[in-house]
N, C-alpha and C positions, 0 to 999 in steps of 0.2 A: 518293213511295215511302216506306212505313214501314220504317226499320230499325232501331229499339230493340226487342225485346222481353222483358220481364219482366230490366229491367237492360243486355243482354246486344246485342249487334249482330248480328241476322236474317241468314241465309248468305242470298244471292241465286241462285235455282233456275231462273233462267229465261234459262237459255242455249242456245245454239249446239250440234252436235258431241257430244249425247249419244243413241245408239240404243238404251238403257234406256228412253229417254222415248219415243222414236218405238214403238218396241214394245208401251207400255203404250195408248199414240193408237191405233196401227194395225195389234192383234196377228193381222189375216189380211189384212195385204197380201204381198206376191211378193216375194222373196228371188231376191237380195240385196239389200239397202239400196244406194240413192244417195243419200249423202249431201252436199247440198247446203246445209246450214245453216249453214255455217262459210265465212270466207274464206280457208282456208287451201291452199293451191298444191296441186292433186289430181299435178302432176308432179314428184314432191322430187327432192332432190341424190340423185344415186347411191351408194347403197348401197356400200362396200367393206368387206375385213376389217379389225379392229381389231387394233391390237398386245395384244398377253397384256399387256401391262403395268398398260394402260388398265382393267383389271380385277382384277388383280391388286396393285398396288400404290395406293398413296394418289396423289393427283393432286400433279406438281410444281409448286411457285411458277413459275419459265420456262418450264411450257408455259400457266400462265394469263397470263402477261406478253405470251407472242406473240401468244393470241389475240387480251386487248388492243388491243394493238399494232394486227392487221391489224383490228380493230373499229374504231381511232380511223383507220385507213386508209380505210375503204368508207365508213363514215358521216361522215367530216369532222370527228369531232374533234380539238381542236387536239393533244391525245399521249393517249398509254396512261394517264398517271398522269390524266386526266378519264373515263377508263373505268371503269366496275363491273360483272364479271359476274356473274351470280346464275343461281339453276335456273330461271329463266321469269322474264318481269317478274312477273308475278302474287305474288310473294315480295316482289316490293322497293315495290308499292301501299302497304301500312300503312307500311314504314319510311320512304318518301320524304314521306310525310303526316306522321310526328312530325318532322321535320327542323323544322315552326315551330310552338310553343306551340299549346294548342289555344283553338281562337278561330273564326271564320265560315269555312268552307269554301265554294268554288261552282264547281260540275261545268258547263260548258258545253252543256246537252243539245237532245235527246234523244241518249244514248250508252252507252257501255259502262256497267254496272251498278255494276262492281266498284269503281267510281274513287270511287265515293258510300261504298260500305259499307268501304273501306280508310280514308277521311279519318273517318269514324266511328271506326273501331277505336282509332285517333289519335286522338280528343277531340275533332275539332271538332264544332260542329253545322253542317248540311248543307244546302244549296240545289242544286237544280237550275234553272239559268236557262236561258232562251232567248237574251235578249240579251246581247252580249258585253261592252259596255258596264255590264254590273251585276256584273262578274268587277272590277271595280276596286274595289268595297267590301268585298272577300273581302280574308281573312289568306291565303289557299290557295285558288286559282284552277286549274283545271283545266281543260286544252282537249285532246281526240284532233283530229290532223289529220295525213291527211285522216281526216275522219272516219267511226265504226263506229254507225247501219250506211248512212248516205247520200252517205257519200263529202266530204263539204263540207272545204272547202278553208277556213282564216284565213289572211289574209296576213301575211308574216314582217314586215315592220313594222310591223304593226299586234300581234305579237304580242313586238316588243321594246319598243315601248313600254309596252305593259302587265310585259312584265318590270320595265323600270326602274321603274316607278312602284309595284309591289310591295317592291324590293327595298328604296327607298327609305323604308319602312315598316317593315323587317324579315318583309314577307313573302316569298311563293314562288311561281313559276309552273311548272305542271307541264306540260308537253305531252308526248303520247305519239305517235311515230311507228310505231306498231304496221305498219300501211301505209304508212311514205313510200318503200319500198323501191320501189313503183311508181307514187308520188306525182311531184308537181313537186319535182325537186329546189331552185328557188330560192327555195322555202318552206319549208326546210327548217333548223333552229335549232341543229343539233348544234356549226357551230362557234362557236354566240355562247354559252356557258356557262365562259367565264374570269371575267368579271364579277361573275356571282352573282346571287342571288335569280331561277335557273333551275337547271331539270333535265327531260332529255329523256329518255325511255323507247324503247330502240327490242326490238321482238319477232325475235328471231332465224326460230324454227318456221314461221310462217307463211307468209312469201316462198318460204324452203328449204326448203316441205311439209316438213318433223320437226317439227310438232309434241308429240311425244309423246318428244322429246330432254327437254325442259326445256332453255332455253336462252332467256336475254334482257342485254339492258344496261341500267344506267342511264349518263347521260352529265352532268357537274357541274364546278365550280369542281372544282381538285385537293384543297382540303381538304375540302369537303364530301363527293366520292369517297370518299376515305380514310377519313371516318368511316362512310360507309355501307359499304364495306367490312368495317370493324371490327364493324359489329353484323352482317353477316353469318357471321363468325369463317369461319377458316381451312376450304380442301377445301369452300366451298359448291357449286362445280362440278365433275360429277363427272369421270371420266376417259374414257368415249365423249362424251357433249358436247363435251371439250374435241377432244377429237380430228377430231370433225366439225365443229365450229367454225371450227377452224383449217383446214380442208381446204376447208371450203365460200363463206369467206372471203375464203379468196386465188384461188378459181376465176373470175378478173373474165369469162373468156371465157363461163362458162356463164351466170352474170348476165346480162349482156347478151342473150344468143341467150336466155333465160328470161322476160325482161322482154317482147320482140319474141315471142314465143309466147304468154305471156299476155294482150298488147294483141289480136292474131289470137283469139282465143278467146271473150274478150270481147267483141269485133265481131260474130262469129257468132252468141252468145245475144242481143245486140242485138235480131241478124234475125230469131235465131227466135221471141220472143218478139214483137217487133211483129208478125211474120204472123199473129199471134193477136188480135191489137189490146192487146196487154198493154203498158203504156207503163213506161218504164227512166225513173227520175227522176233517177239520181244512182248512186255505187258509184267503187269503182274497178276494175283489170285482175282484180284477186283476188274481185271481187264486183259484183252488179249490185241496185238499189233499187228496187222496186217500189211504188208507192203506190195506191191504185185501190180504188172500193166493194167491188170483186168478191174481196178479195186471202182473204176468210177459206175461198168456196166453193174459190177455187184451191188453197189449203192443204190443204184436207180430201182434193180431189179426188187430188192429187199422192200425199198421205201414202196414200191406199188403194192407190195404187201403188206403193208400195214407195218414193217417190221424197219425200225431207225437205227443207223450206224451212226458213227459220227464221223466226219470226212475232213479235209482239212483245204483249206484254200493255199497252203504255201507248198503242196504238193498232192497231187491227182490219182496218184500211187498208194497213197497210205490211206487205214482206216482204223479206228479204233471199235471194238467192240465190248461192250460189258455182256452180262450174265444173263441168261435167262431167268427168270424168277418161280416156273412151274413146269411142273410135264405139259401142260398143254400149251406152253413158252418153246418150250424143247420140242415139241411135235412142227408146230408153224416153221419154227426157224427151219428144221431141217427137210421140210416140203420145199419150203422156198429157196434154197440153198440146191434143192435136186432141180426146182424148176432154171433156176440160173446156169446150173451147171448142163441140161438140158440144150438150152438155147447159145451156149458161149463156149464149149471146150469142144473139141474130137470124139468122136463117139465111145473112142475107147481110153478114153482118159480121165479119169475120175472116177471109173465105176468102181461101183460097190461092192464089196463080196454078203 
């Protein structure tokens, strides 16, 4: 991926969740859009009214302490004071990248884009590797897990040892648990960041569909916190955020019954997608991975129906798909899906019982 240009580091365009682009693709397919390109939860937290405050006044220090608080509750870390909130992770990419000199960077891929042009903005120069094993010659190692967009899992001791042996060099290991909210949790790194030479990202939005809160953590040694803190300065989160933060949080019971609905969900595009012969490689509850020759005609086919994948420019084979959000979600997709299957397989391949 090139991202210097003329000095400067190239904004990355090729994402997820934008229906500017799908419109520009497919300006006479059928309205509404399903948007499927994202893996973000089609069933968010419930909606309530906000206190006048939350809008009206500046955000208090003790109500970001509680969120904190119930942050290092659900995610396991060890207190509040290893907490950082910020408006999205997407903010705290370039700053948790200068946390080490700039020096070799190496994004674990294929993945999120942003984690390459964030350690750029940072100074380092940049690798995308395959093997995890070439993340030990990196100043700033980067791993998503599970990971965006094929779900793959590292294992947590495979991913403290490479902590320690960065740390012991004065580098960093970044892993972002954007997804482990319906990940395994005993792969999960949030409580081993006392130590140092870690830091964990976790995405609020996405699990608890609000995306468009703004709303993420980082998770750190307490001093390294506190200085990424500090360059976020005061009031970074605003006063809905925090308030749905806190609400969505401490709601362990909707979690639970959320997680149990997303795996149900999941299963069913399994199905419906194999009755087509379309094969699931990998994803998690929030998303499903498609790899297959056929994935570009699928794309196109879809997108004329109003209905968006997300595709990927570093290979023509993959596609990521998130959830339907209604039976009449679920009805379009699987018309479109027989009309596809219709026009591109053998006649007696794919069929239905």
């Amino acid at each position: 991926m090139e991202l210097a240009i003329a000095g400067e580091v190239a904004a990355v365009t090729d994402h997820g969740g934008s229906l500017d682009r799908a419109r520009a693709l497919f300006p006479q397919a059928p309205l509404p859009w399903i948007d499927l390109s994202t893996g973000i939860n089609p069933h968010s937290y419930p909606l309530f009214d906000l206190p006048a405050t939350a809008l009206s006044r500046l955000p208090e220090p003790a109500r970001l302490r509680e969120l904190t608080g119930l942050a290092a509750e659900v995610y396991g870390a060890p207190s509040a004071d290893n907490v950082v909130a910020a408006p999205g992770t997407q903010i705290l990419l370039p700053r948790v990248a200068a946390l080490v000199r700039p020096g070799r960077a190496a994004v674990l891929g294929p993945t999120y884009a942003e984690h390459a042009r964030a350690a750029a903005l940072a100074g380092h120069v940049v690798d995308e590797v395959r093997d995890f094993a070439a993340l030990y010659d990196a100043d700033l190692a980067i791993v998503v897990n599970p990971n965006n967009p094929d779900g793959r899992i590292v294992e947590r001791e495979m991913l403290l040892d490479l902590a320690w042996h960065l740390r012991a060099k004065g580098g960093l290991l970044v892993v972002d648990e954007a997804f482990m909210d319906v990940g395994p949790q005993a792969e999960r790194m949030d409580g081993d960041v006392s130590g140092g030479g870690l830091v964990v990202l976790r995405s609020f939005g996405k699990f608890f569909g609000l995306a468009g809160l703004r709303l993420g953590f980082a998770i750190a040694a307490a001093p390294v916190a506190t200085a990424l803190e500090a360059r976020l300065g005061p009031w970074a989160v605003a006063g809905p955020a925090l308030e749905y933060g806190i609400k969505a949080l401490g709601d362990r019971d909707w979690q639970e019954a959320t997680r149990r609905r997303l795996q149900d969900a999941a299963a069913r595009l399994d199905a419906l997608l194999a009755g087509f012969s379309i094969p699931v490689g990998g994803g998690t509850s929030l998303f499903r991975f498609i790899n297959m020759p056929d994935a570009k005609s699928l794309y196109l086919e879809l997108g004329t129906q109003g209905i968006v994948l997300r595709n990927f420019i570093w290979d023509n084979s993959a596609l990521r798909i998130g959830l339907p959000g209604s039976e009449d979600e679920w009805r379009r997709l699987e018309a479109a899906l027989a009309g596809w299957a219709k026009r591109n397989m053998p006649i007696d391949a794919g069929a239905r019982s």
